[in-house]
C-alpha positions as CSV (number, residue, x, y, z in Angstrom):
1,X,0.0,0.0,0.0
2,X,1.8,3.1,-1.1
3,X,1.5,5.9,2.0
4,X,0.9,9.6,0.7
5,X,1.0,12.3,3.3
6,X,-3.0,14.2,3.4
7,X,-1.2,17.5,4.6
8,X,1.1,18.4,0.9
9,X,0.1,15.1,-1.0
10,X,4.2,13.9,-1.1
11,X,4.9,10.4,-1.5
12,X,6.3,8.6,1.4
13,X,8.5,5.6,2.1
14,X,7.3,2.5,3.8
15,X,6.6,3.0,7.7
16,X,7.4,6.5,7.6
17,X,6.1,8.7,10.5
18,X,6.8,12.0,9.2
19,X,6.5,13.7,6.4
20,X,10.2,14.0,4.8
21,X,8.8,17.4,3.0
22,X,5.9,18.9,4.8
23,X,7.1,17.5,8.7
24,X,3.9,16.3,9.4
25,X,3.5,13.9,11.7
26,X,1.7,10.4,9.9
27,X,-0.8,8.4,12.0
28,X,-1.5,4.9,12.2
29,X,-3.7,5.0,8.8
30,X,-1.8,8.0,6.7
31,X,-3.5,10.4,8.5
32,X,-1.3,13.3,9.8
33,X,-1.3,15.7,12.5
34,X,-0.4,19.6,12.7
35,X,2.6,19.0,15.2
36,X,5.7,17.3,14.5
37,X,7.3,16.5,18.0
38,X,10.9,15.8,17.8
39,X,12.1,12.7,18.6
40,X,12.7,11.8,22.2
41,X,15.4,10.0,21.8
42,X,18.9,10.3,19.9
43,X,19.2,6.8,17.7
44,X,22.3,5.7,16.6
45,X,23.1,4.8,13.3
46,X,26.0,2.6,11.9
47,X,26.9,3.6,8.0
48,X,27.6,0.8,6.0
49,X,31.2,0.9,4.3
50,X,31.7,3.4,1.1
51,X,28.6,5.8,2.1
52,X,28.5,9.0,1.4
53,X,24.9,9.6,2.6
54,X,22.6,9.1,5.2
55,X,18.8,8.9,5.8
56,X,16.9,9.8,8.7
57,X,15.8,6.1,10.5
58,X,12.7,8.1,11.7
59,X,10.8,10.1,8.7
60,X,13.3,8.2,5.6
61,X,14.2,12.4,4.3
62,X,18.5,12.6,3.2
63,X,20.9,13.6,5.9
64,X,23.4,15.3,5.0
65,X,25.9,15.1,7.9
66,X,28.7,17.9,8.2
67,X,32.3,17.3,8.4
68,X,32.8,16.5,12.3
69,X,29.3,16.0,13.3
70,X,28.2,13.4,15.5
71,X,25.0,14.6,16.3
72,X,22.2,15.6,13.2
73,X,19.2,17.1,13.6
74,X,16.7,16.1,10.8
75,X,15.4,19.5,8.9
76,X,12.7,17.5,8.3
77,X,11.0,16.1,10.8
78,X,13.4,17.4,13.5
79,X,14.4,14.1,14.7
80,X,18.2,13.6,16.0
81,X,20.3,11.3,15.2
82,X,24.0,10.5,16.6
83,X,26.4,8.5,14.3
84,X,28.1,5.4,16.0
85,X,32.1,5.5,15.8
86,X,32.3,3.5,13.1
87,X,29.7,4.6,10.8
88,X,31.2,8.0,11.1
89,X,35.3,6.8,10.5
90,X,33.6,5.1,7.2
91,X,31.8,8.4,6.1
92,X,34.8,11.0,6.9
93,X,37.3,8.7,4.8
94,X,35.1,10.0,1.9
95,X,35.7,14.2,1.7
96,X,36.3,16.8,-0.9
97,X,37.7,20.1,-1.2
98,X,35.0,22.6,-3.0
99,X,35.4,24.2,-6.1
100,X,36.5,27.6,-6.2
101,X,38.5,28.5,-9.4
102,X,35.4,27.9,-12.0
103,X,36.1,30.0,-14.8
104,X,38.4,29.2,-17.3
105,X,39.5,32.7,-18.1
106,X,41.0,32.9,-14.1
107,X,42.6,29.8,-14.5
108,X,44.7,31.2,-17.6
109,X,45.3,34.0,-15.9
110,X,46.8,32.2,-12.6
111,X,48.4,30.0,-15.4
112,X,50.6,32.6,-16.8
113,X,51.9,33.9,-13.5
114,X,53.3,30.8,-13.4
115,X,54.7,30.0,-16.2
116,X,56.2,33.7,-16.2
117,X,58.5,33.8,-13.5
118,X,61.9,34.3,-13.4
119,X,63.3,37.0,-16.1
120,X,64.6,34.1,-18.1
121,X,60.9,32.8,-18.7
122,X,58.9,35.8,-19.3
123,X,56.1,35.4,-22.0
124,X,56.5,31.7,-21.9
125,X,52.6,31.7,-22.3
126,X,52.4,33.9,-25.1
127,X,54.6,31.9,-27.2
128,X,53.1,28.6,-26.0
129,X,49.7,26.8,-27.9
130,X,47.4,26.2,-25.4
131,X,45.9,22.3,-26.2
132,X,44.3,21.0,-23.8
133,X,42.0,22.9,-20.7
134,X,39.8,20.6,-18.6
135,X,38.6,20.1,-15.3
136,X,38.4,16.6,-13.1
137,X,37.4,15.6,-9.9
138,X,40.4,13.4,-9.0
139,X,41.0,11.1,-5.6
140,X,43.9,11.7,-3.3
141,X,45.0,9.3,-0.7
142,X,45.4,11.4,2.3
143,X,47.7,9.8,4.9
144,X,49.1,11.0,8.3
145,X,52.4,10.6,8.5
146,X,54.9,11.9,11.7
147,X,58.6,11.6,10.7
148,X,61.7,12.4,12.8
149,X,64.8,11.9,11.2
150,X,68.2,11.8,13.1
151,X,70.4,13.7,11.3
152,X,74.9,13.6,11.9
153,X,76.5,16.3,10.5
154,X,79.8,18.2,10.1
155,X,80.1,21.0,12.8
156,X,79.7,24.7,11.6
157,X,82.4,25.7,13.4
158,X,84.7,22.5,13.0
159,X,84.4,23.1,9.1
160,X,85.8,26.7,9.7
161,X,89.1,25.3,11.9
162,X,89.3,22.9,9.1
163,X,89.7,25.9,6.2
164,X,91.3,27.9,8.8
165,X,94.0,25.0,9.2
166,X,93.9,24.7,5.2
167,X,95.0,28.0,4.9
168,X,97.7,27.9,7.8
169,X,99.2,25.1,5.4
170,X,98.9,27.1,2.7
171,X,100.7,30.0,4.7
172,X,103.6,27.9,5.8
173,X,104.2,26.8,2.4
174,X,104.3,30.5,1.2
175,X,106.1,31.6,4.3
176,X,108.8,28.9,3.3
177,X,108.8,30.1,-0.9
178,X,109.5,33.9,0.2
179,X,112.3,33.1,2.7
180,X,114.1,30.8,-0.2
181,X,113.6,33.8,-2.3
182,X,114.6,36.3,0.1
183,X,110.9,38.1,1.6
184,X,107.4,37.1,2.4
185,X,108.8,35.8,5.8
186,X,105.7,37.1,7.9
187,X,103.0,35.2,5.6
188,X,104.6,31.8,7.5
189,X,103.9,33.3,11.0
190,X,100.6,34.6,9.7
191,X,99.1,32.0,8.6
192,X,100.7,29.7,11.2
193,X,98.6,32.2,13.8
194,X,95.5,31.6,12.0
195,X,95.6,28.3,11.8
196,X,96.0,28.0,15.7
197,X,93.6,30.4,16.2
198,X,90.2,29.7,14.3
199,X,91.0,26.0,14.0
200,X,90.9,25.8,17.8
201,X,94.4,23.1,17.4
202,X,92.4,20.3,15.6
203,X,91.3,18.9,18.4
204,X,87.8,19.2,18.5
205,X,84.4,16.9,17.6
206,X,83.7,17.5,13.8
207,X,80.3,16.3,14.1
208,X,77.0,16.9,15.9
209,X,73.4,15.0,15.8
210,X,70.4,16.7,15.5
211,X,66.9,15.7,15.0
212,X,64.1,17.0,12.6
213,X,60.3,16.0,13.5
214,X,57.5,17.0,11.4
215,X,53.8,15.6,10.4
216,X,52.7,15.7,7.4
217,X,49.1,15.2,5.8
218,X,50.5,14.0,2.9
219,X,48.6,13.5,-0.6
220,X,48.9,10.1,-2.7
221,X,47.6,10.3,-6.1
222,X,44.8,7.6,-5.7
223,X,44.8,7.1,-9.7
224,X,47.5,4.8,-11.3
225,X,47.0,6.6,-14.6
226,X,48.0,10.1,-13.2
227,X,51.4,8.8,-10.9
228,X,53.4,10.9,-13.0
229,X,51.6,14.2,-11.0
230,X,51.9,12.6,-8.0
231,X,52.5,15.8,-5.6
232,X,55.7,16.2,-4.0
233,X,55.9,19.3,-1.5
234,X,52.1,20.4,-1.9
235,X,49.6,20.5,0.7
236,X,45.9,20.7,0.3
237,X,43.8,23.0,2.3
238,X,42.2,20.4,4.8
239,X,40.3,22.8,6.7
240,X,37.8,23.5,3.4
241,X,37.0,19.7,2.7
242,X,33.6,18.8,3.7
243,X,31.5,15.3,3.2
244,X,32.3,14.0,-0.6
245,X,28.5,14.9,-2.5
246,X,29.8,14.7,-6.3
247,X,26.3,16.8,-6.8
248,X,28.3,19.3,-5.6
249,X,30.2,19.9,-8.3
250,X,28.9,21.8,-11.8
251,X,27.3,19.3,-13.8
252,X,29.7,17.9,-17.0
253,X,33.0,17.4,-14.2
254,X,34.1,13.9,-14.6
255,X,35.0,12.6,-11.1
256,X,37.5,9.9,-11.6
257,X,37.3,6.7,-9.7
258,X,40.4,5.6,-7.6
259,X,42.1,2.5,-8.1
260,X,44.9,2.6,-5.4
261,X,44.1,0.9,-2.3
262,X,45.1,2.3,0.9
263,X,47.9,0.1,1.8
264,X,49.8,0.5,-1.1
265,X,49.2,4.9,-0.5
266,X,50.6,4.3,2.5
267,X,53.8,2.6,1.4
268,X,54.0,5.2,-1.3
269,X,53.8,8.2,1.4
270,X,56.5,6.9,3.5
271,X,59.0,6.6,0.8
272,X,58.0,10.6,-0.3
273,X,58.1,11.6,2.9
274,X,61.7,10.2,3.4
275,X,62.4,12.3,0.4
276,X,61.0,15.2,1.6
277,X,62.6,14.9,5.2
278,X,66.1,14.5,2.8
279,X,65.7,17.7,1.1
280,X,64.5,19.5,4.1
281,X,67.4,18.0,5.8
282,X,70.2,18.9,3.0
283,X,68.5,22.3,2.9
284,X,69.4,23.1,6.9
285,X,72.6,21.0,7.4
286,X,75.5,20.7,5.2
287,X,77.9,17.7,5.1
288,X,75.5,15.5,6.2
289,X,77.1,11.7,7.5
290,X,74.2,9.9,8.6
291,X,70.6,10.0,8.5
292,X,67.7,7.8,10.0
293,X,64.1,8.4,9.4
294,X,61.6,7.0,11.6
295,X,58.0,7.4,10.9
296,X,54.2,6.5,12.3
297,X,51.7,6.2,9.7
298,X,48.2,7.0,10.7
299,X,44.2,6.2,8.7
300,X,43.9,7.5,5.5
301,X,40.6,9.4,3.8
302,X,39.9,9.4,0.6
303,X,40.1,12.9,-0.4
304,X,38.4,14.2,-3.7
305,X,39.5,17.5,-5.4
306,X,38.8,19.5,-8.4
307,X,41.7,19.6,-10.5
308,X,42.4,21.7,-13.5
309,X,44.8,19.9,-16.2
310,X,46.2,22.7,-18.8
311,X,48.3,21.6,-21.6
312,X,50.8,23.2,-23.9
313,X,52.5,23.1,-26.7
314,X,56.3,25.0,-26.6
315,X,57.9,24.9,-29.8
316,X,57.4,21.3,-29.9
317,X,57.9,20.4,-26.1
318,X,54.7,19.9,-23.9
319,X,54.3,21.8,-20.9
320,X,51.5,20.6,-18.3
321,X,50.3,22.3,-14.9
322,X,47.9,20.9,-12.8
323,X,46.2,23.2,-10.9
324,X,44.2,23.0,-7.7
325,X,40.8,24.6,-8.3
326,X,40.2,25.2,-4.8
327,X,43.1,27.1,-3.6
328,X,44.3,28.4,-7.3
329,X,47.9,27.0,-6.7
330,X,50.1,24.8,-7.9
331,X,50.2,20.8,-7.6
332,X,52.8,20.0,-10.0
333,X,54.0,20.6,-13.1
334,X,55.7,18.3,-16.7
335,X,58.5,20.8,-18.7
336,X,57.8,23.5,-16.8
């Protein structure tokens, strides 16, 4: 027996007790009443794995849960509902950034600011073909990674009694030339007194160990057919992403489907962020002798973001950006 409500006429699911449109309250034969009583009771609901969506156990209308909250209010019949902890870690694994950078005009314009800079590159985009402008919705593997890497390196000050003792040598040896020839007797005592001086008499540790802890959100490309844009030192704004809704997004976006398990992102984020812990690492410390990088690897989400792909053509070579249309910026770039 299909159940319409008497108060607007709307269709209604099976068992229903409100309304889902009007909020009226259905009675025992599809009669309603003027009031519609919240519930008295929070129930808790378990998602089932991969769901983006929920509907209200009470009145059957869509929830649609915000990211964080535990506790949702039903706008329709003004029911509550609290999310067990599992049904909520299977929803917030799904997310997505919102899209921001819609016109295609703004991304060219962001485009050529980056293919401009330096003085060496200037007009790049004006003497480039543009071939290709389109927008995806593309999976990243977000995982939670804390590093600290334990780092030996050559003392600061050590190297500078090392060159300090160099050019002692390098006095003595001059010192000795000018007395064969007859002058340039002070450069020996010079240098001699440098030498002792700045390198301290050679008898000091020419290493120290630090350490260098950071956490990274890091992104794995969750597509196998787009690993060569895999990011390297670019971070997505995590504070915009909400609940994945691909309705959401203008109609026409393709959103690609993932086919990189979580696992194997995982391994994948540990080897780039040992490389990114290396460069950081070279970048702060010269003369590095030994470094170890530990690392805890937390849950990953799934996150989806719109992604603008822009193709050129420079005198032959291709040059590709791929832009993040949420934050405008850069994610990586091919012969740029």
């Amino acid at each position: 027996m299909t159940l319409y409500c008497i108060k607007c006429g709307a269709q209604l699911p099976d068992g229903a007790a409100f309304c889902y449109k009007c909020g009226a309250q259905v009675g025992p034969e599809g009669t309603t009443s003027q009031s519609s009583p919240r519930a008295s009771a929070s129930q808790q609901v378990l998602a089932p794995s991969g769901v983006a969506q929920l509907k209200c156990p009470t009145c059957g209308a869509p929830l649609s849960p915000k990211f964080g909250e535990m506790v949702i209010t039903c706008e329709y019949c003004g029911g509550t509902v609290t999310l067990g902890e599992a049904g909520w870690r299977e929803i917030q694994k799904n997310t997505m950034l919102p899209l921001k950078l819609v016109e295609k005009e703004a991304v060219i314009a962001a485009v050529r600011s980056m293919m401009d800079q330096g003085f060496l590159r200037r007009h790049l985009q004006e003497s480039s073909v543009l071939e290709e402008l389109n927008l995806s919705v593309v999976p990243y593997w977000i995982i939670p990674v804390s590093a600290r890497t334990s780092i030996v390196a050559a003392d600061a000050v050590a190297e500078v009694g090392s060159i300090a003792t160099t050019a002692a040598l390098f006095g003595l040896m001059a010192g000795g030339m000018g007395n064969r020839r007859g002058g340039m007797g002070g450069a020996m005592m010079e240098g001699a007194v440098l030498g002792t001086v700045l390198g301290g008499g050679g008898g000091r540790n020419a290493t120290k160990t630090v350490q260098l802890d950071n956490n990274y959100e890091f992104p794995v490309v969750a597509l196998k057919a787009l690993t060569e844009y895999q990011p390297h030192d670019y971070q997505f704004d995590l504070g915009e992403r909400q609940i994945f809704d691909v309705a959401k997004f203008p109609k026409g976006i393709r959103a690609l489907n993932g086919d990189v398990g979580e696992e194997v992102a995982k391994y994948q984020a540990k080897a780039l962020v040992d490389q990114a812990q290396a460069r950081k690492a070279h970048s702060q410390y010269h003369m590095i002798q030994q470094m170890n990088t530990q690392m805890e690897v937390g849950e990953g989400e799934m996150l989806h973001v719109p992604v603008w792909f822009v193709r050129y053509d420079h005198k032959g070579s291709k040059i590709v950006l791929v832009v993040d249309g949420n934050s405008g910026l850069l994610i990586n770039s091919i012969g740029l």
